[in-house]
N, C-alpha and C positions, 0 to 999 in steps of 0.2 A: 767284604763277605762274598763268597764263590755263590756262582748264580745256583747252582741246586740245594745250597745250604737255604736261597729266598725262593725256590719251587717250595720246599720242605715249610719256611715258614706259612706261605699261599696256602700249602694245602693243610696248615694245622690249623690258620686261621677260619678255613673256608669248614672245616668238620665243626669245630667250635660256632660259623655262624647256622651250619644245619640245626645242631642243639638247640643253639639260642630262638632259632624259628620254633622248633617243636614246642619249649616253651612258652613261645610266644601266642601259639594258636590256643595253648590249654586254655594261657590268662584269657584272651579275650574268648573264648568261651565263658569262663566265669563273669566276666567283667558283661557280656550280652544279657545271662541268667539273672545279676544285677541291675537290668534296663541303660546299663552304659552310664548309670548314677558312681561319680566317680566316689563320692564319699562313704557307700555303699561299699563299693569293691575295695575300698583300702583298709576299709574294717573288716570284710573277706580276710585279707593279707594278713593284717593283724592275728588272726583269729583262726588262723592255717597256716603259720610259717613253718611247722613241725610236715607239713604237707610238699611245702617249695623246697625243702631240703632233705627229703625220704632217697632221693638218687644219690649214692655214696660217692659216685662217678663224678656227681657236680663237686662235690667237696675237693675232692683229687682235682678237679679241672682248674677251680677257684687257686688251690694250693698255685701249681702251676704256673696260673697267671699271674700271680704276686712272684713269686720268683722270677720269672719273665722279665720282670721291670726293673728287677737289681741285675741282670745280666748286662753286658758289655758286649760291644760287636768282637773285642778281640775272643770271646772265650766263645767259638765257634762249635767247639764240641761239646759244651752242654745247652746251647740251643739247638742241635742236633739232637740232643736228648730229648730237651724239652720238648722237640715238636714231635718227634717220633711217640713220646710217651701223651701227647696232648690228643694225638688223630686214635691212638689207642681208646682212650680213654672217653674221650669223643663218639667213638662208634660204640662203644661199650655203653655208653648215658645214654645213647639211644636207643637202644636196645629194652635197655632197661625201662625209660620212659614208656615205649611201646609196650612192655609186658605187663606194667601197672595201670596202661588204659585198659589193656585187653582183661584184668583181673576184676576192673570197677566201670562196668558199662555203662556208660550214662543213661539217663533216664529221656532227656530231652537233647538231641545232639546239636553241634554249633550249625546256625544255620549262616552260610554263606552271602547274604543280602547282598544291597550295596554299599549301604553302610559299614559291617565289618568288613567287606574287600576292599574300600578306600582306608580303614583307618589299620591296616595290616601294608598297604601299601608306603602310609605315610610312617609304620615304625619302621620295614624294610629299606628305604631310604635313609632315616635318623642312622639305622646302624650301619648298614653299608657306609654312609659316610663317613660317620663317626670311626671305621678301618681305614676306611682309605686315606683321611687328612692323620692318624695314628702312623699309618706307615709311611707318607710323604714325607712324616718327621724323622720317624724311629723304625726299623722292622720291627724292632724286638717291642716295640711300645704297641705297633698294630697289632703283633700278635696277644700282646697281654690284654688289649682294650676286646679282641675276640673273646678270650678266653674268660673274661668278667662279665661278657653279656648277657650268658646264665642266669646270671646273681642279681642285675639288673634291672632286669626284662618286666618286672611290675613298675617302677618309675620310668622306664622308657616310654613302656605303653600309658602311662596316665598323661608324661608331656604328650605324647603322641595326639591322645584325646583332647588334652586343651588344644594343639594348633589347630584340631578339625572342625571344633567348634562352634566357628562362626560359619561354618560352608556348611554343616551341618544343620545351624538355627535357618538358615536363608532356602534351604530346601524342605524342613520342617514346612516353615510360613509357604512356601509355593503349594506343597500338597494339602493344606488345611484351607487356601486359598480356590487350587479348584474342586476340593470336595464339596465347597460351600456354593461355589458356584454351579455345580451340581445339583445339588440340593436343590436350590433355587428354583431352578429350571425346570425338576419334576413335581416338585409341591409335595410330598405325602404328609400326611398325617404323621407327627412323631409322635411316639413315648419312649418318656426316659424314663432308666429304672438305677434309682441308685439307695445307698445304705449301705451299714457295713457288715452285713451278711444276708442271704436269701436274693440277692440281683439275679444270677445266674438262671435260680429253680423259677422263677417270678417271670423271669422273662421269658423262659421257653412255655409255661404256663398261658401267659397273657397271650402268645403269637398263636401259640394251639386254641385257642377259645376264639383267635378273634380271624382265624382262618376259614372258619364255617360261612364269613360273609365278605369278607376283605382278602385283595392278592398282598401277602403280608413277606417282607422282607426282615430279616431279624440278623443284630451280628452275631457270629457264630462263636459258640467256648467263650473266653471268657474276656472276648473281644473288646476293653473298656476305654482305655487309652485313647487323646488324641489320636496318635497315628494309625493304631488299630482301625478307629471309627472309618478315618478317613480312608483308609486301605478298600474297606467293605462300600464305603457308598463311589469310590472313582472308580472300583472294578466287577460291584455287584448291581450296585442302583440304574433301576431304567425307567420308563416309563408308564410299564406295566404294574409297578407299585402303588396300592393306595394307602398303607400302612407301612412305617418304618420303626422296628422297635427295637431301641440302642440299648445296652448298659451303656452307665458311667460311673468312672472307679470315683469314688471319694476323695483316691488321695493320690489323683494327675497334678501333677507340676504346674504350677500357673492356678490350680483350681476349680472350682466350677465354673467360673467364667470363662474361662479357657475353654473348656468342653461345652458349654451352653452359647457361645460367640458359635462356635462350629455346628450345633444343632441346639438352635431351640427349639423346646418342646412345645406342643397342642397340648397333651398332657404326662405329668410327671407322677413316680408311685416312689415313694420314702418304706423300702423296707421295716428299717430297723437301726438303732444304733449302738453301737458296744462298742467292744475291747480290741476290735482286728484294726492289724494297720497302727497300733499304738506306738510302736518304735518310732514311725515316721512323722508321727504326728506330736509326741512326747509327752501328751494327757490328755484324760479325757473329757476334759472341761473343753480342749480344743475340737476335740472328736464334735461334743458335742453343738459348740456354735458353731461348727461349719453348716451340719446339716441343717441348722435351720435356718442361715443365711440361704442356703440353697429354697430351702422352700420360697422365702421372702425374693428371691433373685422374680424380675419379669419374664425371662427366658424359659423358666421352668414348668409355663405355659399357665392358662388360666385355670384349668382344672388339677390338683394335686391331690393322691390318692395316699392317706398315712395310714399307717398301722397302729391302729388305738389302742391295743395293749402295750403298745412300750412306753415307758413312763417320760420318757424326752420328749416324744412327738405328742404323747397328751397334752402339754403345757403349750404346743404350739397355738396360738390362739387365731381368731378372722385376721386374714390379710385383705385389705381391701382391692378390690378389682380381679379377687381369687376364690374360689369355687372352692371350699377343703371336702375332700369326703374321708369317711374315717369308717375303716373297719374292723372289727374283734374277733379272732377266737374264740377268747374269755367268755363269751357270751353279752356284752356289756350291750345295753338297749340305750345309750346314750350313742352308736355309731348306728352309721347308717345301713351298714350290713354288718350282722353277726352269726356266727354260726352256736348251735344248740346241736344237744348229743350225740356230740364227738364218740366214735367207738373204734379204738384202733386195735392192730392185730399184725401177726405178721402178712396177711395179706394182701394189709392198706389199709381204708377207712372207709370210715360212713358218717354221715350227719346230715344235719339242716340248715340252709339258709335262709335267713329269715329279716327281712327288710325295715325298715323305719315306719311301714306300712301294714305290717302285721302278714305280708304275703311270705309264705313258704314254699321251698323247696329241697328236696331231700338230692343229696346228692352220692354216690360213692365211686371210689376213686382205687386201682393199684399202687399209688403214691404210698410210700411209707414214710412213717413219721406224723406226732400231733403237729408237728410245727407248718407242716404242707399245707393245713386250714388256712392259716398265715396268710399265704404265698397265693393259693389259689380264691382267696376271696379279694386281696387285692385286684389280682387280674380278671375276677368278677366284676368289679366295680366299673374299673375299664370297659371290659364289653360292656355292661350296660349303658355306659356314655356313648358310646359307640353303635348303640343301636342291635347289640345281639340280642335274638330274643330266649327266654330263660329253656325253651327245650332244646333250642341248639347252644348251651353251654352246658345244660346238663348231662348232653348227649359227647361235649366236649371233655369235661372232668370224668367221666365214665371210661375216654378211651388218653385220657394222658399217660406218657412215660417219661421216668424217670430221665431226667438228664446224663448225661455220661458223670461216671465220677459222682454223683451225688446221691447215695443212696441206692444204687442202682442192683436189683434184684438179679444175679443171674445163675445158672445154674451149672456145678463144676461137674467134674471129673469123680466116677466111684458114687454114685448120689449125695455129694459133700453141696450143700448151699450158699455163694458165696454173694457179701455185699459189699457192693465197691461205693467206698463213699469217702475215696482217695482226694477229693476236693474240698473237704470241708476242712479247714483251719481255724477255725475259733472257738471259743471256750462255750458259749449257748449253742454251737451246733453238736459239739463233743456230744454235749450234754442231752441233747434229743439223739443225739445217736446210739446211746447207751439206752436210753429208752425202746427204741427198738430193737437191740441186742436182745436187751432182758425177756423182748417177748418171745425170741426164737426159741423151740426146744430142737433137741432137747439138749446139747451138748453146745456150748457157745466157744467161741476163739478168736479174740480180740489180735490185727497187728499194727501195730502205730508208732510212729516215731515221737509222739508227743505232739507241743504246738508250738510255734514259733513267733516272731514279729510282735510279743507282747511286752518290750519295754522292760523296767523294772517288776511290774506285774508276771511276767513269766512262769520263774520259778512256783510261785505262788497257784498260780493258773492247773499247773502240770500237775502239781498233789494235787486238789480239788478232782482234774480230771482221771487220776490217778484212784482215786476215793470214788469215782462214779464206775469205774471200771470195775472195783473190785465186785459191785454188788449186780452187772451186768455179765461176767465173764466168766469161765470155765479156767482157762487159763490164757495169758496176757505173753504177745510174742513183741516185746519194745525191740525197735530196729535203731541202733546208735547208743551204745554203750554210755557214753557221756551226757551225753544229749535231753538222756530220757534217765538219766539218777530222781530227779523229783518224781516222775511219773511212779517209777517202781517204790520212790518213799511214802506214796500218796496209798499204793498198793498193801504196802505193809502195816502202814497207819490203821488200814481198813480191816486187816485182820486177815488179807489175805493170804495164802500159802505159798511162800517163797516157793516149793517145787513148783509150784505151775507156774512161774516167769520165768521165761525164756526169753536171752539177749542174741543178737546177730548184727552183725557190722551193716549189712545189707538186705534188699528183699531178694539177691540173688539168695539168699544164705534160707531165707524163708522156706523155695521152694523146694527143697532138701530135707525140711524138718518135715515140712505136710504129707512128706509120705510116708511118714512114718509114723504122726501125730495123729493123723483124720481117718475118722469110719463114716462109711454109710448114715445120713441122716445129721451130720456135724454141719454147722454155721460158721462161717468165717469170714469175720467184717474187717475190711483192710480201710483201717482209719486216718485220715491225712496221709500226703506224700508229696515228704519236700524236695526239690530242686537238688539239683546236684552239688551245689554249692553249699549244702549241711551233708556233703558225705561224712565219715569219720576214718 
């Protein structure tokens, strides 16, 4: 073979492995938006192959390569084809790639860690290798094992993930190691706040109430995770903190011990327990004995703050060596704080606190939503453990805001009123969500993708919340065509009128419609917003 017929093969391979890089960056994008859960991202794969094969380019390149491998060094002129038609074709798939990120903007972009730049490191070696021991053998075989890398590039990247594995658990344990040691060393007071919805509102609730007397450290968003936690106390915690108040997700890997070995709690607040996170957990029977193993856990500290209207954590019974306090909405005079006449509106609430002791206090609040009672009498409870006295809480509930993303009041463009409560994912936040919709006048405008991560309950989830929509909205903007078929059948079940749902692939596609949709004095609640990983 004449040396520029193997320049020719070099640079067909070398265009082929630029592709197979570009794909390679998407995947572990997706596969990060996944938490690096490789079981996770191969149900991704599954469930978007129609996605990995949208570039026609790759088809023709695949062709190619398979051909490649029946050719023969004596038939020089049609691997001269082949590689002139492969660097074509090549440049063209990337092009192409590039115009379909630039069409579908991400929502959250890959963030470059050290984790994703070791394990992009370790597929860029696999495949460089995997050319170079290809072409030792065969040119025409290196060129075709380029040329398949494309097609590959999800099993590359999944071995990729197992070899990193074990480098990756052993520097896990180092930073959980000195965050703990950390920890140690400043002593604060912790509360944990877990359940499987209201952590977030609960927890910027509790640090705002308990700021009026304590220098209070709190993880940020929705900071739950092992390595999260630990991120927040080795690069935020000093020793000016006397309060540290964590989320923890439910459903970390390892479990609550896992996240309680890293911070136990002084004292722990039990949201709530449902339906989110069900995929991962596969029932709710499991949902449910986790959280209460959690209460029963020693780490969860002596004092544990439940929410007495939910019917799981009522059944919790005395733990001994454990302090339970229990608090109600509902009004229920068997907890120890309940709140009385509730009045919401769209411009928050009002009502009363009123203790095991018959002592009252009126409180109101910008919060929107009944379910923020919830939320802010648990973190009640807390300050009062903690020594706040009840003018400086009520002085505290007076001046709360809304968390990002969670109901969050702000105000658009043209006098249109918009509520971002792009955080909420579960089917009882849906459901208080609509409830606040329904109070806005006078024109309302619902957009949402639906909900996700509910298992076989889903489908079923999404009419219900489909059926709560019809009787809170004006008209319904479902973003994800497929996605959200239950949602608009839950709509139509309701009696709702097809002309007013409106589909869009995207929320680029939303903001298109609202200028044309929205007058002066219109409401527009943008409900959940999934990861880039449910595009369509």
């Amino acid at each position: 073979m004449s040396s520029w017929t193997e320049i020719l093969l070099v640079l067909a391979a070398g265009t082929a492995l630029a592709l197979a890089l570009s794909r390679f960056v998407y995947l572990l994008h997706m596969l990060q938006l996944e938490e690096y859960d490789t079981r996770r991202f191969l149900q991704w794969i599954l469930f978007h192959v129609d996605r990995l094969v949208a570039n026609p380019m790759l088809d023709l390149l695949g062709f190619l390569g398979v051909a490649v491998l029946f050719l023969r060094p004596e038939s020089a002129p049609l691997i001269v084809i082949a590689c002139t038609l492969s660097m074509a074709v090549g440049l063209v798939g990337l092009a192409w790639e590039r115009r379909l990120r630039a069409r579908s903007p991400v929502k959250k972009a890959l963030v470059m860690t050290p984790r994703a730049r070791r394990l992009l490191v370790c597929v860029e070696i696999l495949t460089v290798a995997a050319c170079l021991a290809s072409f030792a053998e065969q040119e025409e075989l290196g060129l075709a094992v380029a040329l398949l890398l494309p097609f590959i590039a999800p099993l590359v990247l999944v071995v990729s993930r197992t070899i990193m594995e074990p480098l990756e658990a052993s520097i896990r344990d180092w930073y959980v190691r000195d965050a703990r040691k950390t920890l140690d060393r400043f002593s604060p007071t912790v509360i944990g706040i877990t359940g499987s919805y209201g952590k977030t509102s609960t927890k910027f609730i509790t640090a705002h109430l308990l700021e009026s007397r304590y220098r209070v450290l709190m993880t940020p968003e929705s900071y739950n995770t092992a390595m999260g936690i630990c991120r927040v106390i080795r690069g935020q915690l000093g020793p000016e903190h006397e309060v540290f108040v964590v989320e923890l997700a439910e459903n970390e890997k390892g479990g609550f011990e896992h996240l309680l070995s890293l911070v136990p709690c002084t004292i722990s607040i039990v949201t709530s327990v449902g339906l989110q996170h069900l995929e991962e957990f596969g029932s709710e029977a499991v949902i449910r004995c986790v959280v209460k193993e959690f209460v029963n856990m020693p780490a969860s500290g002596s004092t544990v703050v439940l929410n007495g209207d939910d019917p799981v954590l009522a059944e919790v019974e005395t733990i001994q060596g454990k302090r339970l306090l229990r608090v109600s909405a509902g009004g229920s005079l068997a907890c120890d704080l309940h709140a009385e006449g509730v009045v919401t509106s769209a411009e928050g609430l009002s009502f009363d606190i009123v203790t095991s002791h018959d002592e009252r206090f009126g409180c109101q609040t910008m919060l929107l939503g009944r379910h923020n009672v919830e939320n802010i009498l648990l973190a009640v409870a807390v300050a009062r453990e903690l020594g706040v006295s009840w003018n400086a809480i009520r002085d505290g509930v007076a001046t709360l805001q809304a968390p990002p993303h969670r109901l969050q009041m702000m105000a658009g463009s043209g006098g249109v009123r918009i509520i971002d409560d792009a955080f909420n994912s579960n089917p009882a936040g849906f459901a208080m969500a609509m409830e606040v919709l329904a109070a806005c006048p006078p024109r309302r405008v619902l957009v949402t993708p639906g909900l996700v991560s509910l298992g076989d309950a889903e489908d079923f989830e999404n009419v219900q919340a489909g059926r709560r929509a019809a009787k809170a909205a004006d008209v319904v903007i479902l973003v994800g065509p497929k996605k959200t078929r239950p949602v608009r059948e839950g709509l139509l079940s309701a009696g709702f009128p097809e002309t007013s749902i409106l589909t869009v692939h995207s929320l680029e596609e939303v903001t298109g419609l609202m200028q044309s949709l929205l007058a002066p004095g219109d409401t527009v609640m943008f409900e959940n917003d999934l990861p880039d990983t449910y595009n369509e």
